[in-house]
Structures are given as structure tokens and as C-alpha cells.
C-alpha positions in Angstrom: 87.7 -144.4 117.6 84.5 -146.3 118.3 84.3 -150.0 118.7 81.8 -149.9 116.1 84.8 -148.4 113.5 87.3 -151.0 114.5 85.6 -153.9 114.2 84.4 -155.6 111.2 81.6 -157.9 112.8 80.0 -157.1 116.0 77.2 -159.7 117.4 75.0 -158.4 120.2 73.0 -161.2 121.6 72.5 -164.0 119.2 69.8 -166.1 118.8 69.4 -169.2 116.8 66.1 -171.7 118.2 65.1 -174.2 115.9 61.3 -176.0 116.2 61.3 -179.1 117.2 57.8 -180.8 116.7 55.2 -180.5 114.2 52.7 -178.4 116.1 51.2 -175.8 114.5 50.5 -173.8 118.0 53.0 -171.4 119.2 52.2 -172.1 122.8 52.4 -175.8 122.1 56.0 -175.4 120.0 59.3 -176.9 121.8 62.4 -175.1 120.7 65.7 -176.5 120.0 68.3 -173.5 121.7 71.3 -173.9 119.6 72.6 -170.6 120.3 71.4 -168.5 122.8 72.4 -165.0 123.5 75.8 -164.9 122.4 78.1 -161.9 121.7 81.4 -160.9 120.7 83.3 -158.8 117.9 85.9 -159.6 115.4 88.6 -157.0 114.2 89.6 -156.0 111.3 92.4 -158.3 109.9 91.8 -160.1 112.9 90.6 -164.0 113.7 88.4 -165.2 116.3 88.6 -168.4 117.7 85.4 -170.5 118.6 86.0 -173.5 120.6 83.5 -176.0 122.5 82.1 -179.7 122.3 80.5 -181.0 119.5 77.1 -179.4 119.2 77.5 -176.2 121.3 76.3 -174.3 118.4 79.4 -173.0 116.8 79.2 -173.9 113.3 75.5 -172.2 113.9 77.1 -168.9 114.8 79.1 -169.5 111.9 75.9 -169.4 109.5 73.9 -167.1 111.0 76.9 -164.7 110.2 77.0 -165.1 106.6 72.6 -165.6 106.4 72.8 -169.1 105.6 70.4 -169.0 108.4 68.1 -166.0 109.6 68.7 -165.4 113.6 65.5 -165.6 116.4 66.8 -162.4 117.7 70.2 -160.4 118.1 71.8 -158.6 115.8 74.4 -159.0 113.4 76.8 -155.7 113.0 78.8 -156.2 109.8 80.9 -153.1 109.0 78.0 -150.8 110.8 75.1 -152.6 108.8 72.5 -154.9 110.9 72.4 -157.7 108.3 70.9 -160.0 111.0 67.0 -159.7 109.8 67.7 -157.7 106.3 65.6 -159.6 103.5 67.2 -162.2 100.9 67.2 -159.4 98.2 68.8 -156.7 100.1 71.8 -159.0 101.2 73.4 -159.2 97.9 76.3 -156.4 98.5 77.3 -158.3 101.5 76.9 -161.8 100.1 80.1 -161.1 98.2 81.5 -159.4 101.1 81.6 -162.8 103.8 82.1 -166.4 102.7 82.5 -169.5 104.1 85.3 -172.6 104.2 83.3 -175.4 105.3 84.3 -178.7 107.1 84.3 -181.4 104.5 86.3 -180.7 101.2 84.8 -183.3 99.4 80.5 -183.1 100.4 81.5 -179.1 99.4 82.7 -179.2 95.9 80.0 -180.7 92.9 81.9 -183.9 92.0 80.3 -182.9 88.6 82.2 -179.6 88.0 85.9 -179.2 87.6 88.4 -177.4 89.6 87.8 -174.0 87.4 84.2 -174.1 86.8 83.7 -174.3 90.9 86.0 -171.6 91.6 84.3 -169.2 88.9 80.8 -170.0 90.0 80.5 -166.9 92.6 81.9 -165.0 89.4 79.4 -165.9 86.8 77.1 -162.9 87.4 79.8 -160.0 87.9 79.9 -159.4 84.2 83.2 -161.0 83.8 84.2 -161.4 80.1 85.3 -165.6 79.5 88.9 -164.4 79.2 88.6 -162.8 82.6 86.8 -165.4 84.5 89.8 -167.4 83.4 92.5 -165.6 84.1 90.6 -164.2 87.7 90.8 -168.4 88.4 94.0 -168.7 87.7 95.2 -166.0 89.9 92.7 -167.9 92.8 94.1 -171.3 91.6 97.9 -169.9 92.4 97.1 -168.2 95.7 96.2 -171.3 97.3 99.2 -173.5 96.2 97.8 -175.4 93.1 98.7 -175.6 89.7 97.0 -174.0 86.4 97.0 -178.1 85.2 94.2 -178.5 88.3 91.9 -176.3 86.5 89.8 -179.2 84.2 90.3 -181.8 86.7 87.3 -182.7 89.6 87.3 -183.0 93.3 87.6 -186.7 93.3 91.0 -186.4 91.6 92.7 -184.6 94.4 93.7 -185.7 98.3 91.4 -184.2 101.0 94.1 -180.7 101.3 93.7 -180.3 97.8 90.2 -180.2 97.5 90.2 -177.9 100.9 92.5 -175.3 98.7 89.9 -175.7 96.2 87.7 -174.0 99.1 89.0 -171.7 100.1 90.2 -170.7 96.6 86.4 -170.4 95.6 85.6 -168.3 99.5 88.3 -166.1 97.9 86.7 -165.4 94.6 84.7 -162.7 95.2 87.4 -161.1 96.8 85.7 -161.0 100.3 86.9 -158.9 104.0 85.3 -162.0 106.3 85.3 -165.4 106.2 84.0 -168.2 108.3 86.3 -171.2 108.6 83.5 -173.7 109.7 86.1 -176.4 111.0 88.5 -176.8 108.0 91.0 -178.7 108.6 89.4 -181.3 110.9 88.8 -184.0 107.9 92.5 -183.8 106.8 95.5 -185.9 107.4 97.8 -183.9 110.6 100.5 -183.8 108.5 98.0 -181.5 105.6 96.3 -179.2 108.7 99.5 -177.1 109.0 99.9 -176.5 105.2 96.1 -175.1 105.0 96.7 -173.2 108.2 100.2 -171.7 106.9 97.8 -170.9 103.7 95.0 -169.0 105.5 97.7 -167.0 107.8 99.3 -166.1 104.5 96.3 -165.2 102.7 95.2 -163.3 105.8 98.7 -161.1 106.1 98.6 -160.6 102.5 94.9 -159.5 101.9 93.6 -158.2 105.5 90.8 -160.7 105.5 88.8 -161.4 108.9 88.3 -165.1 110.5 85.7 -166.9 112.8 87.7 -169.8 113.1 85.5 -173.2 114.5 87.4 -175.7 115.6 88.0 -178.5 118.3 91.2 -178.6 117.9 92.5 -176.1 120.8 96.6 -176.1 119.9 95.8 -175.4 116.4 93.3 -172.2 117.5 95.9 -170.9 120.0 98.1 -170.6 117.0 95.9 -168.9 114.5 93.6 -166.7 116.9 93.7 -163.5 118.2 90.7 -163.5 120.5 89.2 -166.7 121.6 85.3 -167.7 122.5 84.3 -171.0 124.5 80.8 -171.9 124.0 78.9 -174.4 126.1 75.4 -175.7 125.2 74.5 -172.4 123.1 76.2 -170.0 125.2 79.9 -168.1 125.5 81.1 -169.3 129.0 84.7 -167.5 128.6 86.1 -164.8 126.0 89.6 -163.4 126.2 92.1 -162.6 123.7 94.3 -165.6 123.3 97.5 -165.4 125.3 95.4 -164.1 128.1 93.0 -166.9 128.0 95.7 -169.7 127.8 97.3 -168.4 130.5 94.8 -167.6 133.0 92.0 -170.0 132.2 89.1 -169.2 134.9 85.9 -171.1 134.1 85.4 -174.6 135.0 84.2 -175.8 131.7 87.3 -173.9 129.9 89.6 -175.5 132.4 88.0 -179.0 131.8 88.3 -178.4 127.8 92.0 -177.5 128.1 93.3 -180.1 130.3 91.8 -182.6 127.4 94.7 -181.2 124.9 97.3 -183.9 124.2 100.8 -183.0 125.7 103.6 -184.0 122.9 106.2 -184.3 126.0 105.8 -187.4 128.0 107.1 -186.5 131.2 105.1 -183.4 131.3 101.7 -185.7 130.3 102.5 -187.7 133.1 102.3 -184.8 135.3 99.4 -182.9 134.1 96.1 -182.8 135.8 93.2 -184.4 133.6 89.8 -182.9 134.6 87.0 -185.5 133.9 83.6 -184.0 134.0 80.7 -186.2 135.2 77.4 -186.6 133.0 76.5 -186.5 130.1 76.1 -182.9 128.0 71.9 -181.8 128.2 70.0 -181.6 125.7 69.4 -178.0 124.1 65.6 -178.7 124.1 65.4 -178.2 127.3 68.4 -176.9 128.9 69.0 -176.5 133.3 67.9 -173.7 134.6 70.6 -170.8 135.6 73.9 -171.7 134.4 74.0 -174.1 131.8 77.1 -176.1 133.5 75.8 -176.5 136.7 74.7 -180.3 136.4 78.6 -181.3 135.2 80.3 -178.4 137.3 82.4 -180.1 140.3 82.1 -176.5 142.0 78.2 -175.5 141.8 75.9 -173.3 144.6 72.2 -172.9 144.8 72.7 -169.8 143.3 73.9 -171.6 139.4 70.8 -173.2 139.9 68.6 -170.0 140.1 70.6 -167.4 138.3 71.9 -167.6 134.9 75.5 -166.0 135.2 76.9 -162.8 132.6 79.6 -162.8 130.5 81.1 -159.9 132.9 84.7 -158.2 132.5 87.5 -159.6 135.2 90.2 -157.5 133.6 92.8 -157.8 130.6 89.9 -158.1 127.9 89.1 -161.1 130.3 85.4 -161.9 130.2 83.4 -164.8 132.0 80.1 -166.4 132.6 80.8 -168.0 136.0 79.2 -167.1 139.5 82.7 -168.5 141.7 85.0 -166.4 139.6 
């Protein structure tokens, strides 16, 4: 079987530069780089985990999957279709098809709609009789762990994993295969992130549905991912399913981003290695030449200076974007 069949999304060199500037010559134009050149594929029933610091350009990858944003260049394989440059109008059978849980649970919701009428909205134009939109919502409401009672109250009326159930509850409306978890449990309580987690593992055994999952937090995407990504200033720096990756970590910056996890034993804290990077991150505007960690990487030649490295196969699924490795 072709890799095409078995996965779901494939991205082939991903682009996303933003202007930056108000010059109306092309020449004259600075680009912002938030994503640059980035691939990988995401199986059917499957999650992938995207991990990196803040502003690395994951929750751009995110959009530029489901079209919130149109990509520079790359393409954007969803079930066989290139849906990276395919025209507002045209997108509409897939629009139903991916959805997306994003960070905040409150900014998400309209505090001037109730629970039901913001879980029925991607419904309203499906032809749905009033007695079905109703019923479809209750169904959604009880899938997620609330109660019918929820349905005429409004987001300011619930806590913060409440109102996250709300989202995901209204990403699950149009019965979608792929959804984009932009984040969602990094505005909640700890003790709430491992009931939405339990609920999107459920809701992914139960109905086959596909994840990107963004996150920072690195225990909680070893537990839900399959295959993980590590992005650095707009590029994937390390990709290997997950076991495999926690195991045998081999970039720098990978290596640096895990020894950062909290340990909950004490003793073993005490005796694990904290890698502290020098500098500051650079700014995508104008990004070092060759490999994009070379100005905080402990371990860079004359050659990460001149050559950008390739995300190149080392074995196991294994792939990395470093020339020592």
C-alpha cells in the first residue's frame, strides 16, 4: 500500500512567510519565516505530536492545515487532495472534514451564545430539521462528558474544562476524520488536562479521528502521540515515532527541550543533567544562515554555518536535521 493510502495528511515542504513592512515593492518586502519547509504525515486514527518553543511556528502549521491560512508554497495532501492552494469555494467538502480545538476555551466560544446554539453552528447549513439540530447536540453534548442542563447556559457559566468540552464538542459536530488540537489543555487547571486528554483518547478510539497535537507540555505529548515532530525557528529539527524519539533523542535542540521536563522523583531530579542553552532565540525575520541552531548549539562547525542540514533518515523511522549526527 502506498504512503499516500495510509495516511490521512501528508505535508511536503511547508511554507508559511508573513510580510513584515508596509512596502509595496516586492524586492523591497522583509518576510517574517514562520514556517519554513516543513514536512511530515499523519496516519489514519493516528496523532502527531508537535513540540518546540514558543513561536516556532507550530500553531501555524496547525492553520495552514485546516486553510485558516493559505501556505507560501508546499503542499497540503489531505486524503490524496492538494488542498494547500485550492480556492475558498472549492474547500467546502473538506471544511467539514478537519476542524480545530483551539488554546483558550473561553476567547473561542461567543460569550453571547449558549452552550447548544455554539455547538449547532457548523450544523446550521446541513439541512438539519430544528428537532435534529437538537437532538445531533445532545448526542455532542453527552460525548464530551456534559449534561443536556448545559445546553441554554453560556461560556462564562462553566470552569475553563468545561468550556474546553464545549470545543471540542462543537470540532465534533460535523462529524470530522482530522482535527487540530492547537494547544488545548495549556489554559486549564493540571488537575482538568488529564480529563480532556482521557476525553480526546476516547473520542479518538471510539471514532478513528486523526490529531496534530501542539503542545509544550512534553510528558503530556509522549502520552497521547504516536509520532512526534520538534520544530525550531520554523523548521522540523527531529521526527521519530514516539518511543523511539524518547529514547534515543539525537539532536541538540531535542536534547536541550527534554532535559527541561520536570522530574516528579526527587532523587532522580537531583541527578539529571539540565542542558542550558546560551542566547536568546533569533528572530524569524532574519534567521542564521545554514542551520538555524547554530548560534545556541554548544556543538557547532563551519559547516552549520554554510549548510542548512536535511531532515535525513538514521534508522527506526528516525529522522534528523543535524550535521554531527
Amino acid at each position: 500500500m502506498s504512503n499516500e493510502n495510509k495516511s490521512l495528511v501528508d505535508v511536503r515542504g511547508l511554507k508559511m512567510y508573513f510580510p513584515v513592512g508596509k512596502s509595496l515593492l516586492a524586492k523591497n518586502r522583509r518576510w517574517l519565516k514562520a514556517v519554513d519547509d516543513v514536512s511530515f504525515t499523519i496516519g489514519r486514527g493516528e496523532t502527531f505530536g508537535l513540540v518546540g518553543e514558543s513561536g516556532c511556528g507550530k500553531t501555524t502549521v496547525g492553520r495552514c492545515l485546516v486553510r485558516l491560512y493559505q501556505p507560501t508554497a508546499g503542499s497540503i495532501l489531505f486524503d490524496g487532495q492538494d488542498i494547500a492552494h485550492t480556492r475558498e469555494k472549492q474547500l467546502a467538502p473538506y471544511r467539514k472534514r478537519m476542524q480545530m480545538i483551539f488554546q483558550d476555551p473561553y476567547a473561542s466560544l461567543n460569550p453571547r451564545m449558549t452552550i447548544a446554539s455554539i455547538i449547532a453552528e457548523p450544523l446550521l447549513k446541513t439541512g438539519m430539521s430544528k428537532a435534529e439540530l437538537n437532538e445531533r447536540v445532545r448526542e455532542l453534548i453527552d460525548l464530551v462528558g456534559l449534561k443536556p442542563d448545559h445546553m441554554q447556559r453560556y461560556p462564562h457559566e462553566f470552569s475553563g474544562g468545561q468550556r474546553q468540552r464545549v470545543g471540542i464538542a462543537r470540532a465534533l459536530a460535523s462529524s470530522p476524520e482530522f482535527i487540530v488540537c492547537d494547544e488545548p489543555i495549556s489554559a486549564l487547571d493540571v488537575s482538568i488536562q488529564a480529563q480532556v486528554i482521557n476525553t480526546l483518547e476516547e473520542l479518538q478510539e471510539r471514532l478513528g479521528l486523526s490529531y496534530l497535537f501542539v503542545s509544550h507540555d512534553l510528558s503530556m505529548v509522549r502520552h497521547i502521540s504516536h509520532t512526534v515532530g520538534v520544530m525550531y525557528l520554523g523548521c522540523m529539527v527531529e521526527r521519530a515515532p514516539v518511543q523511539e524519539l524518547y529514547r534515543n533523542m539525537l539532536h541538540p535542540y531535542t536534547k536541550a527541550l527534554m532535559s527541561a521536563v520536570p522530574v516528579p522523583d526527587p532523587d532522580a531530579a537531583a541527578k539529571a543533567e539540565r542542558i542550558h542553552l546560551s542566547g536568546d532565540v533569533p528572530t524569524p525575520i532574519d534567521p542564521p544562515s545554514g542551520c538555524r541552531f547554530r548560534a545556541r548549539c554548544p556543538y557547532a562547525t563551519e559547516r552549520c554555518a554554510q549548510e542548512r542540514p536535511e531532515l535525513r533518515d538514521v534508522g527506526n523511522g528516525h529522522f534528523v536535521a543535524c550535521h554531527i549526527v
